[in-house]
N, C-alpha and C positions, 0 to 999 in steps of 0.2 A: 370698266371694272373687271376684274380678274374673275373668272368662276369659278365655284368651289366643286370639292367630290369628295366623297367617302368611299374608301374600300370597305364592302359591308364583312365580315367573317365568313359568307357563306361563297364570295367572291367578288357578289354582284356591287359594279361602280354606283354609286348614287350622284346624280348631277341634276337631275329635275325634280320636278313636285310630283311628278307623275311616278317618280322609283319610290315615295315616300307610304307609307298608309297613317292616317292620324284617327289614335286609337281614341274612341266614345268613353263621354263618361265623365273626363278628366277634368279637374279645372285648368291648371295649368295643360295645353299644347303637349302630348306622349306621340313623338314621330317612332316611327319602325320601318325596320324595310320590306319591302311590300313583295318579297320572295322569302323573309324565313321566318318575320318578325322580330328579328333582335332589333334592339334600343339604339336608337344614331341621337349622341350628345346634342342636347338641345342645343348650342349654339351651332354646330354645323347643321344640322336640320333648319334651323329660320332661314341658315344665307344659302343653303340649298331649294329650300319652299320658295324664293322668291326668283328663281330661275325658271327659263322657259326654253326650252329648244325653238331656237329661228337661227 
């Protein structure tokens, strides 16, 4: 399977769950990135959350 990435706005690449921060609260899953807080579209944030560096 191919792995995904997001270029966040602030520069930073997003490839694992660990670049993500999932924002309290919410019902539905609010992924952000965990250096500016801007919003990564829900579908690349689930195939990015399911990623692991090895």
């Amino acid at each position: 399977m191919a792995r995904s990435s997001h270029t966040c706005v602030c520069g930073a690449v997003l490839q694992f769950k660990q670049d993500l921060r999932k924002e309290p609260g919410t019902t539905a899953p609010t992924w952000k990135c965990k250096d500016c807080a801007t919003p990564v579209p829900g579908t690349v944030a689930e195939k990015i959350r399911h990623q692991h560096p090895s």
